[in-house]
C-alpha positions as CSV (number, residue, x, y, z in Angstrom):
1,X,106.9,100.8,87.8
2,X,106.2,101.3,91.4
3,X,109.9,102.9,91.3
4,X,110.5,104.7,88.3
5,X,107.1,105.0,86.7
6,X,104.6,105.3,89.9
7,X,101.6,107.0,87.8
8,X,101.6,103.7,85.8
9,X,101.7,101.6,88.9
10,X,102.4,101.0,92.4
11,X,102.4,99.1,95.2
12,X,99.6,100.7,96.4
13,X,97.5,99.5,93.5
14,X,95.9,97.0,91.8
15,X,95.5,94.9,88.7
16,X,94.7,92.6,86.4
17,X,96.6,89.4,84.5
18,X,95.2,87.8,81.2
19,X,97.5,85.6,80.0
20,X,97.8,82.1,78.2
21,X,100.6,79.3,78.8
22,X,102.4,77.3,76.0
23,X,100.1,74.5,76.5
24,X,96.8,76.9,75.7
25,X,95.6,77.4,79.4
26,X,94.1,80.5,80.0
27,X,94.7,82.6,83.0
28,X,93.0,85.5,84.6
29,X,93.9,86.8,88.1
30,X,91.7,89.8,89.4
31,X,94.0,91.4,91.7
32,X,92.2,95.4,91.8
33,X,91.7,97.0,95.0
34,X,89.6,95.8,97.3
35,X,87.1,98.0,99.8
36,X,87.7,98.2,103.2
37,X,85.4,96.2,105.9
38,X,84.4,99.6,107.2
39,X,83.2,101.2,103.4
40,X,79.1,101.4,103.4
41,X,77.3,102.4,100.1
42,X,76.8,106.1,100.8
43,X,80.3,107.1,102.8
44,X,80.9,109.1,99.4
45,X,77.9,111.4,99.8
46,X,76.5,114.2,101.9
47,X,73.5,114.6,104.0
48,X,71.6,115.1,100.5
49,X,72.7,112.5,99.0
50,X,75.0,114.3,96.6
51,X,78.9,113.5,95.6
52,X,81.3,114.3,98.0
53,X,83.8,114.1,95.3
54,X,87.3,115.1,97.4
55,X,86.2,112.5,100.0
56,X,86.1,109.7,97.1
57,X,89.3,111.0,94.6
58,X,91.8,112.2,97.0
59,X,93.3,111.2,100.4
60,X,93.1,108.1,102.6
61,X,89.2,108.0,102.4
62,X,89.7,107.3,98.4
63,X,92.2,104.2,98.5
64,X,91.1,100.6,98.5
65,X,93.0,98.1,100.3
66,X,95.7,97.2,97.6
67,X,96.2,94.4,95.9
68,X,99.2,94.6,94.0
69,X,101.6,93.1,96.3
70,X,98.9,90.0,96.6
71,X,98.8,89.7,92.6
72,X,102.9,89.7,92.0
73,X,102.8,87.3,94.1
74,X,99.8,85.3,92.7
75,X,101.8,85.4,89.2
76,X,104.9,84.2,90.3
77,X,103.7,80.9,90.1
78,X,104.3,80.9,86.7
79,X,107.4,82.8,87.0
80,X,111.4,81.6,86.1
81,X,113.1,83.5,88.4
82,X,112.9,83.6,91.8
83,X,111.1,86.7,94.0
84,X,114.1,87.5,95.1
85,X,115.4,88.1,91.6
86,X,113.0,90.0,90.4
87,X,112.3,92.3,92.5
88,X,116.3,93.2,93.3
89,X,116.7,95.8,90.0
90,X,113.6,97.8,92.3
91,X,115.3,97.9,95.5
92,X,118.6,98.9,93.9
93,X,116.7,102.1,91.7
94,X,114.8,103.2,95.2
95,X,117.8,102.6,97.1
96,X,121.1,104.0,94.9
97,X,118.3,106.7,92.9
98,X,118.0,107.1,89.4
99,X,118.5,110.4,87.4
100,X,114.8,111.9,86.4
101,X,113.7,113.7,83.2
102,X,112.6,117.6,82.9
103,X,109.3,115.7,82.6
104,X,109.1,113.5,85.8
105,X,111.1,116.8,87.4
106,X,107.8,119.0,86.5
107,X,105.4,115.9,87.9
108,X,106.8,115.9,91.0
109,X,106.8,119.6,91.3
110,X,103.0,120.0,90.3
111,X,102.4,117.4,92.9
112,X,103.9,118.7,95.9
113,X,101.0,120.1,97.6
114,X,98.9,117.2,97.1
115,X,101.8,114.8,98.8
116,X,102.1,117.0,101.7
117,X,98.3,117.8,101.9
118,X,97.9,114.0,101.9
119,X,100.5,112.4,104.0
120,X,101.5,112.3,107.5
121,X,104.8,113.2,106.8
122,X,107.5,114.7,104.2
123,X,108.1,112.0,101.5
124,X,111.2,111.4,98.8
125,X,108.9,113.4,96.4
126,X,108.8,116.5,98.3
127,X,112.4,116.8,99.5
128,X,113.1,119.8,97.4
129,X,111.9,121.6,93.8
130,X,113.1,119.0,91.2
131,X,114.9,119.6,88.0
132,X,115.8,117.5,85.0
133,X,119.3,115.8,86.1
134,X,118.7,115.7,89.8
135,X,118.7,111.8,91.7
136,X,115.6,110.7,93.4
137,X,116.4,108.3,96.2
138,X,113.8,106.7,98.1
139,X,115.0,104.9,100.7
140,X,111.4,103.8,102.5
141,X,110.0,102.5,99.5
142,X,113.4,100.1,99.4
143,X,112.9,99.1,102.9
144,X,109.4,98.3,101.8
145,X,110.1,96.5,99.2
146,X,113.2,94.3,101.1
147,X,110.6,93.1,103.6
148,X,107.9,92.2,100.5
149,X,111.7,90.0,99.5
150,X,112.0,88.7,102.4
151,X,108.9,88.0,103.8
152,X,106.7,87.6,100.6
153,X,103.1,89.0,101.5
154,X,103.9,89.5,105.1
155,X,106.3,92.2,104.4
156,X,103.5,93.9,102.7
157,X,100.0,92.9,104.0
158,X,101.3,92.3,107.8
159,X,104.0,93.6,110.3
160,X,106.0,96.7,110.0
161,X,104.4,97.7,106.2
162,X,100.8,97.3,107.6
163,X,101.6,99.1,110.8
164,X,102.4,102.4,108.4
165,X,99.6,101.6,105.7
166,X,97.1,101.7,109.2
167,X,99.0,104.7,110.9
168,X,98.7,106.6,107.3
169,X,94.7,105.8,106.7
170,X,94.5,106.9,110.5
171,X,96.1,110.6,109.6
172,X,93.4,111.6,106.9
173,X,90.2,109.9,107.4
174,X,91.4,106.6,105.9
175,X,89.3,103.6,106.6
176,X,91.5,100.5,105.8
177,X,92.9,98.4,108.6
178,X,95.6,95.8,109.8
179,X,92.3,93.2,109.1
180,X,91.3,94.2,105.8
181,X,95.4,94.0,104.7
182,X,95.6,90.8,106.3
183,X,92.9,88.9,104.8
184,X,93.3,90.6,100.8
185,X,93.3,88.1,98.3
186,X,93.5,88.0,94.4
187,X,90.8,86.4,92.8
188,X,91.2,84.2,90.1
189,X,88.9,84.9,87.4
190,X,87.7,82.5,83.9
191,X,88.8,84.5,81.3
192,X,86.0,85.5,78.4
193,X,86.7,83.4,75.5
194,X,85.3,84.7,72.2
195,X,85.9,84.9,68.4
């Protein structure tokens, strides 16, 4: 998803596993976004006390420390194939590109201002006005996702990753830091059984 499908998830994320082994076990694993150390009840509104709605939907200032990365990981437990394995088909799409649809062409597009607006720098998604048949490469998001292969959750949640997660919040008002990545963990949850 974090590849092909971003709007459905991403590394930047969070989630949320239910599930139940052959033997009956139940298990949940709460892996959602986290708020930063520095986040204080009120840094969302005004002098008034009312909704600073841009600060809170949009930019740096509106992300929680992510905790995808953390929960893939936490799953894998009860995983066949190795990390390594499974996260290979990913690197390959960000790194060799896939071919996108009239529909993920038009996303992009309608985007574009908010990715510039929002970043320190030029990404894959704004290198030029997309159309249906054109490849979308994205060769930081492979290198991202080699070191989360090769180093597990220290290629995400420490090191070089952390360094541009940090460097990013630090361009628009962002709050999360190398401490809050650092210490993010999934929490595992007893499921709700009912009839």
């Amino acid at each position: 998803l974090a590849v092909l499908f971003p709007g459905a998830g991403n590394i930047g994320g969070g989630g949320f596993m239910l599930a139940r082994k052959t033997n009956g076990e139940l298990i949940g694993i709460d892996y959602r976004e986290a708020a930063p150390g520095k986040a204080t009840r009120d840094m969302y509104l005004d002098e008034k006390g009312n909704p600073i709605t841009t600060k809170s939907l949009n930019g740096a200032s509106a992300s929680g420390v992510p905790g995808s990365v953390a929960g893939m990981i936490a799953t894998h437990a009860y995983a066949k194939l190795s990390l390594a394995e499974l996260i290979e088909p990913a690197i390959e799409f960000a790194e060799y590109g896939f071919v996108i649809t009239e529909r993920e062409a038009k996303g992009l597009n309608s985007e574009r201002a908010n990715f510039l607006k929002n970043s320190s720098a030029p990404s894959a998604f704004t290198k030029r006005e997309w159309k249906a048949g054109d490849t979308l490469y994205q060769p930081e998001l492979a290198a991202t996702l080699k070191r989360i292969q090769q180093k597990g959750l220290a290629g995400f949640y420490e090191g070089e990753t952390a360094d541009f997660i940090v460097k990013e919040m630090q361009h628009s008002a962002g709050i999360i830091s190398k401490e809050d990545l650092k210490n993010y963990r999934p929490k595992f949850r007893k499921p709700i059984e009912f009839e």
